[in-house]
C-alpha positions in Angstrom: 3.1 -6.8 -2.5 -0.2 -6.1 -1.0 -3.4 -7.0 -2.6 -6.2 -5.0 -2.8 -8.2 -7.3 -0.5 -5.9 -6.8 2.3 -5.6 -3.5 1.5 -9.0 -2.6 2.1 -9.1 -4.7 5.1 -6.6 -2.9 6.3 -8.6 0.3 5.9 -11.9 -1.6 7.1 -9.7 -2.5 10.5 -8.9 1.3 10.2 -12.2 1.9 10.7 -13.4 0.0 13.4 -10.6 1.4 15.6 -12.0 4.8 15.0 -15.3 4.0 15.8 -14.3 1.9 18.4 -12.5 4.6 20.2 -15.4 7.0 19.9 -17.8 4.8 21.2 -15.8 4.5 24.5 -15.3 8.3 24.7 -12.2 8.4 23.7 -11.6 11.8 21.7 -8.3 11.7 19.6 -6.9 13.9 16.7 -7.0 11.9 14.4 -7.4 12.0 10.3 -11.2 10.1 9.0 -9.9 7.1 8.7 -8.2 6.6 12.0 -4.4 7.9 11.3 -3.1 9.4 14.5 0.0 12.3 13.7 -0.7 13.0 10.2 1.3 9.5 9.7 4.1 10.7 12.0 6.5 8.0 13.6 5.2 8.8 17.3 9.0 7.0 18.3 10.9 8.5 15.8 10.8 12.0 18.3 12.6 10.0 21.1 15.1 8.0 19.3 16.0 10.5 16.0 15.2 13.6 17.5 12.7 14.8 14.6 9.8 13.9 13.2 9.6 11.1 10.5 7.3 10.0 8.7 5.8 6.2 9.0 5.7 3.6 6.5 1.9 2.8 5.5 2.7 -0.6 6.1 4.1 -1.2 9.2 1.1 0.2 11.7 0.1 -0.3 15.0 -3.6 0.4 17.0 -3.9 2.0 20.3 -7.0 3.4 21.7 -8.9 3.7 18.7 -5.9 5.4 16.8 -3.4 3.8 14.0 0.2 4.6 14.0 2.9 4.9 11.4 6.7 3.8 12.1 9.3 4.2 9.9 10.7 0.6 10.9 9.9 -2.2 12.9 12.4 -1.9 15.8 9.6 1.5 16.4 7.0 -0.6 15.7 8.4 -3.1 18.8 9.2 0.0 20.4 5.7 1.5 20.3 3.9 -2.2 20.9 6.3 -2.7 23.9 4.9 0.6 26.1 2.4 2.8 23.5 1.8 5.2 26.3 5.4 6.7 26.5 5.4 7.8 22.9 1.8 8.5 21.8 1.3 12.7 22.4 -0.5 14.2 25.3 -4.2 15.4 24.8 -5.0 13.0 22.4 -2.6 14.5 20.0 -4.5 18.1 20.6 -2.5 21.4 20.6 -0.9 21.4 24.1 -1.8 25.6 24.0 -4.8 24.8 22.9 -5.6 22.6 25.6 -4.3 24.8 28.2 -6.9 27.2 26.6 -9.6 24.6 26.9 -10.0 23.9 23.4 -9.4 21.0 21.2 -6.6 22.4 18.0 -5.0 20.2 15.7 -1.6 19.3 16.8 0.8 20.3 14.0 4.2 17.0 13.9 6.5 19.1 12.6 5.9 21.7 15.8 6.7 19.5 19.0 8.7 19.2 22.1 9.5 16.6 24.5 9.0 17.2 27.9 9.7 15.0 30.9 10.1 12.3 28.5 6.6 13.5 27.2 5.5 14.1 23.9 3.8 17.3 23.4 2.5 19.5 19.9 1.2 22.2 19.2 -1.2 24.3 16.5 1.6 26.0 14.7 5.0 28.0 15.1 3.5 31.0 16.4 1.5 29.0 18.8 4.5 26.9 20.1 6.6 30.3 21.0 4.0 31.3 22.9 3.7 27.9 24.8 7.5 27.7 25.2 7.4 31.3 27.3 6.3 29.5 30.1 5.8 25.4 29.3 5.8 23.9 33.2 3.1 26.4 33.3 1.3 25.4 30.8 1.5 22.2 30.9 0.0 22.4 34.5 -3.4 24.5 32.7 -3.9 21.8 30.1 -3.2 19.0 32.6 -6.2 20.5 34.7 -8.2 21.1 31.7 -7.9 18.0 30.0 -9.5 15.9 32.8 -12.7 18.0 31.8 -12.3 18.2 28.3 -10.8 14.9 26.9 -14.5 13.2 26.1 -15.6 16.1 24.2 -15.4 17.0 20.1 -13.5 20.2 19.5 -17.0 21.4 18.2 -18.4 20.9 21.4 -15.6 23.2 23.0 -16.2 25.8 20.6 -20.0 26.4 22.1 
């Protein structure tokens, strides 16, 4: 068992990454504290096929974000190539980003795409992406380049 000094560690290291990744510009969806996908297993949607959600103590960092797996073989997974399961737009709402905007990114409403994984704001938002997804994807590609430094707030002026 954990003792409250590493515990709090832990949480301090949380921390840092968060600042740390806003300080290089790096705009993610992420909770306060630093938790990227709500606690989500980001390799859970590859291998299971669903979302799942990670184990408070088995984490991993990657730019500025933490990430929960359900078990280590994820966590190996993950450490061995982050970048093939952490979610495009920094977690954002892929129809959101499309739009220009910055939206939460809902786990439970996702899709992989070209071995990609992309969410979205919420049910009714993710039927309307699915109408025409390559398209889509194309608008939010285009739009992130411009977009991925900023705060959702500072999309919203």
């Amino acid at each position: 068992m954990k003792s409250v000094a590493s515990l709090l560690a832990g949480a301090f290291v949380s921390l840092f990454v968060a600042a740390s990744a806003m300080a290089a510009g790096v705009e993610l969806n992420t909770s306060q504290t630093g938790l990227a996908l709500q606690g989500y297993d980001p390799v859970a949607y590859f291998t299971e096929g669903k979302p799942v959600q990670g184990n408070w103590q088995i984490t991993s960092q990657y730019q500025g974000a933490t990430y929960r797996f359900a078990n280590e073989a994820h966590k190996d997974k993950f450490e061995a190539d982050p970048a093939a399961y952490v979610p495009q737009y920094g977690g954002y709402c892929a129809f959101g980003t499309a739009m220009g905007f910055k939206f939460d990114g809902d786990p439970t409403q996702w899709r992989i795409v070209d071995d990609k994984l992309y969410l979205n704001l919420s049910a009714e938002i993710q039927e309307k992406w699915l109408a025409d997804v390559p398209g889509y994807i194309d608008q939010a590609d285009g739009k992130w380049v411009d977009i991925a430094t900023k705060s959702p707030a500072e999309l919203q002026q």
